[in-house]
C-alpha distance (Angstrom), angle and dihedral (degrees) to the residues before:
residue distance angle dihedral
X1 . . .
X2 4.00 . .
X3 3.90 121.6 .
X4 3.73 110.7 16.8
X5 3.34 104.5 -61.1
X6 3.83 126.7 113.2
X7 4.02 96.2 -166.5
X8 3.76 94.4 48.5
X9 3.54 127.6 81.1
X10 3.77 141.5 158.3
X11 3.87 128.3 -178.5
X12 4.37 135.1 -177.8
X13 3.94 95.2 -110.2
X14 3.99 111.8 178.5
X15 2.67 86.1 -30.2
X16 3.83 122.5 -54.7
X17 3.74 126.9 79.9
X18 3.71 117.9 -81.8
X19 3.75 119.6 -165.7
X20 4.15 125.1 -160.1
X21 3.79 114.4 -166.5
X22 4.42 90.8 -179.2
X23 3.87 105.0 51.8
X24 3.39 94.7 -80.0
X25 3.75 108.0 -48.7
X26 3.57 92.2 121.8
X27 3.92 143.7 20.6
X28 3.48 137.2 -156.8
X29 4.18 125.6 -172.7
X30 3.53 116.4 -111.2
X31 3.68 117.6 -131.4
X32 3.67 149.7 -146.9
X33 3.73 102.6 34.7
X34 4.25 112.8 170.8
X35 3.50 105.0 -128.7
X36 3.87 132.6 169.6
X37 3.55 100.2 -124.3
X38 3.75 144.3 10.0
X39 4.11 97.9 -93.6
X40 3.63 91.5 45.6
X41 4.18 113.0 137.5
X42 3.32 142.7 171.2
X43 3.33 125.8 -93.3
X44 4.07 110.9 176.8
X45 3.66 139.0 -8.7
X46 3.48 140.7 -151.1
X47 3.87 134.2 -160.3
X48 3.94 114.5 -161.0
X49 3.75 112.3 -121.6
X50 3.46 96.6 -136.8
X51 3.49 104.2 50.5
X52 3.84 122.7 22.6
X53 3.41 97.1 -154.9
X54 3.59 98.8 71.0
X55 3.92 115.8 75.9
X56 3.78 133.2 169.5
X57 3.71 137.7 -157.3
X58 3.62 138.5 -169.1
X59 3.65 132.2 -168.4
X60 3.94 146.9 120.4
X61 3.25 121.7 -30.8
X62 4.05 85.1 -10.0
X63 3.93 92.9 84.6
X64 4.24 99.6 -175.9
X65 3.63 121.5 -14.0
X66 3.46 124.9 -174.1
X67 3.94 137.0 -168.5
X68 4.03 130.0 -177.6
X69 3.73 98.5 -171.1
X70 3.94 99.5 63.4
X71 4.18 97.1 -87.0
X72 3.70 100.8 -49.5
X73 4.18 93.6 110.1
X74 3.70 122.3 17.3
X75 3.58 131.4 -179.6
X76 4.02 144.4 -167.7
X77 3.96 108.3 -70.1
X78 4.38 95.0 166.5
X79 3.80 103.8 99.4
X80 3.61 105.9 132.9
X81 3.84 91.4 22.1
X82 3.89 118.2 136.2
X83 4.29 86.3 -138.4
X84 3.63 145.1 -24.8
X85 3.74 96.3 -103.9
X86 3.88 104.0 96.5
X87 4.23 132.0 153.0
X88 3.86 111.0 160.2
X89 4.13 117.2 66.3
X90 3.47 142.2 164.4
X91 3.74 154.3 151.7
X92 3.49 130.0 -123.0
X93 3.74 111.9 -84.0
X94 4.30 81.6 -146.0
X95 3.75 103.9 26.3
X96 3.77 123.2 33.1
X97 3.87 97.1 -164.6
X98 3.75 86.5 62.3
X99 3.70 111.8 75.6
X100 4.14 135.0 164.3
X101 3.87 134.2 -155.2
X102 3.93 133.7 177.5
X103 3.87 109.2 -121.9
X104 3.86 107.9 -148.9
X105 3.80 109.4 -100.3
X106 3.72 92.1 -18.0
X107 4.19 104.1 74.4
X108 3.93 154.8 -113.8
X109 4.14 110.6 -31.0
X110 3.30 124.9 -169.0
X111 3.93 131.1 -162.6
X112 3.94 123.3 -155.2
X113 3.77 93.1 177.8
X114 3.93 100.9 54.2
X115 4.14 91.5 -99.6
X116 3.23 101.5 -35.9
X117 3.95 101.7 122.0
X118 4.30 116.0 -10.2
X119 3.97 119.7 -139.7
X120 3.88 111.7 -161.0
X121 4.00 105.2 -129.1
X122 3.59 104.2 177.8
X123 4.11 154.6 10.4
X124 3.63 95.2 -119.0
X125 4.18 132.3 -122.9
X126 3.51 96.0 -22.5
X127 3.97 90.1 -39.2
X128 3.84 95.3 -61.1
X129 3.58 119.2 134.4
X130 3.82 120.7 -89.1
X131 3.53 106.9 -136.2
X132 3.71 103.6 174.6
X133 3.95 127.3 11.1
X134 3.84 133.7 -171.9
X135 3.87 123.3 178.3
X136 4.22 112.4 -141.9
X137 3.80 115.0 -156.4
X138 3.69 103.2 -129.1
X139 3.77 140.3 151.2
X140 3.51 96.5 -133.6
X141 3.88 96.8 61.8
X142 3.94 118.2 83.1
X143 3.79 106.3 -90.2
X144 3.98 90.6 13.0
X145 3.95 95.1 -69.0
X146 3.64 149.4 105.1
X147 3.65 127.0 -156.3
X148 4.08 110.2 -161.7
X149 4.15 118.6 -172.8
X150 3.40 124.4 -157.4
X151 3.96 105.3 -145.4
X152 3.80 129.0 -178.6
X153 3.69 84.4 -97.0
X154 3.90 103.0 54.9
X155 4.03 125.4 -84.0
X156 3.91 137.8 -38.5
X157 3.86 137.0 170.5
X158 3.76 143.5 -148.8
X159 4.03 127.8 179.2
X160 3.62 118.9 -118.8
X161 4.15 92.8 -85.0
X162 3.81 87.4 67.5
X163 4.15 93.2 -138.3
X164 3.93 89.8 148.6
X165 3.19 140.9 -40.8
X166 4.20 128.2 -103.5
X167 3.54 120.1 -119.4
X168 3.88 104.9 -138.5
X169 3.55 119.3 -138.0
X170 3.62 84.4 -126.3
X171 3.99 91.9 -158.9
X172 3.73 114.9 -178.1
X173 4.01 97.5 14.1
X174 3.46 119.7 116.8
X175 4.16 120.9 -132.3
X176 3.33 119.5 -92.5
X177 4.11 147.0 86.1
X178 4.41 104.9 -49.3
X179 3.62 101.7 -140.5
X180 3.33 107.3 -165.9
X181 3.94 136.6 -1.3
X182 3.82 138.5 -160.7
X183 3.70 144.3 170.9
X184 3.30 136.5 -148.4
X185 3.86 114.2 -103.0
X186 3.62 101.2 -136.1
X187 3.18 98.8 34.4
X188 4.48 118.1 34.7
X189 3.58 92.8 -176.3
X190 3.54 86.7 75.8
X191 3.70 117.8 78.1
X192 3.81 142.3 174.3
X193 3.49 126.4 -155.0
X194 4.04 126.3 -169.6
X195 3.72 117.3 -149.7
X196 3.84 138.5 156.1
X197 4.14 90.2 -83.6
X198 3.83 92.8 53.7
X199 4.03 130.9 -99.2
X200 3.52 120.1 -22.1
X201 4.30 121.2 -176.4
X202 3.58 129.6 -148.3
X203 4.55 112.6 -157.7
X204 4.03 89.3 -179.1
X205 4.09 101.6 57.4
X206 4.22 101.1 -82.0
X207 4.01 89.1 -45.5
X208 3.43 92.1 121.9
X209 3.48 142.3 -2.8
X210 4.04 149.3 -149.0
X211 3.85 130.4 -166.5
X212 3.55 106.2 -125.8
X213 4.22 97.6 176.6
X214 3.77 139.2 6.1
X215 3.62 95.0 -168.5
X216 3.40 82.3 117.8
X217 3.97 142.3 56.6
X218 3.60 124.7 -153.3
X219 3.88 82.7 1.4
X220 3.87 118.4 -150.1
X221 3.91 98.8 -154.2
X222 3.76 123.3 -167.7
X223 4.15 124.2 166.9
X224 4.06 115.8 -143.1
X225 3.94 103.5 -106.7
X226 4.12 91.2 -147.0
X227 4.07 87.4 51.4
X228 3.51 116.0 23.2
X229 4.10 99.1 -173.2
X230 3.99 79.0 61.8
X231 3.98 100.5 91.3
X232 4.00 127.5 174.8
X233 3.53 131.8 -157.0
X234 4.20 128.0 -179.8
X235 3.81 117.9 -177.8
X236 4.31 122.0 -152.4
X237 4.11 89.6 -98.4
X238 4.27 82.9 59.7
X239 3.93 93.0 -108.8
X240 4.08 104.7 152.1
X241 3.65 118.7 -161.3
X242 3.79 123.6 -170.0
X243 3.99 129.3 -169.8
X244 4.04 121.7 -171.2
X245 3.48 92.7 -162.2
X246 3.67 110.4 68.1
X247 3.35 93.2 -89.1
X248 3.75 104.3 -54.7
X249 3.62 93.4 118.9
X250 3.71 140.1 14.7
X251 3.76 149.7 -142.7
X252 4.02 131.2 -157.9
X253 3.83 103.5 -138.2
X254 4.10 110.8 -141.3
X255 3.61 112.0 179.9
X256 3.91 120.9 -61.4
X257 4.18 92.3 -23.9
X258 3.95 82.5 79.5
X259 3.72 121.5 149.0
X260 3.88 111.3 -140.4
């Protein structure tokens, strides 16, 4: 899951970085993470798709983080930023240098240098806060993309031009805050969103949806980039649940006795 490799894996826990380096059977904190203040945590992370080795992470009081040597040094990546308080990220699902995240009560920014300097480029869905974000590669978005936010009121999206943002129908998703979204690499009609009630998946762009596990509560969902029927979710109280099937069916992994 994240970058290209199927072995690798790294996931927000509650909330530092966790890192699994055999599918998931075991996990190991990641440390030394700059942060602003002493009850910083993380809130997302991001992997770039052409080169494993560099990973980002948002969160409060942590603003943008950024490491090239697959989480074992980070540094400061928040010039430009409006604050330090930040939830949704994501990477361009056409251009990894180009990169987006919702500053808390401040707005949509969006990188063209991969972190170096942040621009803000919009108010946001009707000025509610993103709290999760995911951008789909598709050739019906303005400049070949799709940005999609999950909100505390379900999911929206807006091409790259920011000229509005489209109310989804949000058919079959319950209310309540999505925490985290993902598509599938190959494929960006599919999507996964996390919320309290588990992992629900979308197969026609966020039209609709269908719950397909609550192993999970307030589900942080993330899809392996080198396998994309490999699919990850971690709940608050640390319970990680895996499927191999594109989501069709899942596992609860305990200790070495995992299922991948």
């Amino acid at each position: 899951m994240g970058g290209e490799s199927r072995d690798e894996g790294t996931l927000p826990g509650a909330r530092p970085i966790y890192r699994s380096t055999d599918n998931g059977k075991s996990w190991t904190a990641i440390e030394g993470i700059p942060k602003s203040e002493e009850r910083a945590n993380i809130t997302s992370i991001a992997i770039d798709p052409s080169d494993p080795q560099v990973m980002y992470a948002t969160g409060h009081g942590i603003g943008v983080i950024k490491s090239a040597d697959a989480g074992k040094t980070w540094e400061a990546a928040s010039s430009g930023l409006g604050g330090l308080s930040t939830e949704g990220f994501t990477i361009d699902g056409k251009d990894p240098n180009t990169l987006y995240v919702w500053v808390l009560g401040n707005g949509l920014y969006r990188s063209k240098d991969a972190a170096t300097s942040w621009q803000r480029v919009d108010d946001g869905p009707k000025k509610q806060e993103i709290r999760s974000l995911v951008s789909v590669n598709s050739p019906t978005g303005m400049g070949g993309i799709w940005l999609y936010a999950g909100l505390d009121t379900g999911v929206m999206k807006s091409p790259d031009c920011f000229c509005g943002w489209d109310k989804l129908p949000n058919e079959g998703l319950p209310e309540g805050r999505v925490y985290s979204l993902a598509v599938n690499p190959t494929n960006p009609e599919i999507l996964y969103a996390g919320l309290r009630q588990g992992v629900f998946k979308s197969t026609d762009g966020g039209q609709s949806w269908s719950p397909v596990t609550d192993l999970v509560e307030d589900a942080i969902v993330t899809v392996d980039a080198g396998n994309p029927d490999q699919a990850y979710a971690v709940g608050t109280d640390g319970t990680l649940a895996a499927s191999t099937d594109a989501g069709q069916h899942w596992t609860k992994m305990e200790d070495d006795d995992a299922e991948g």
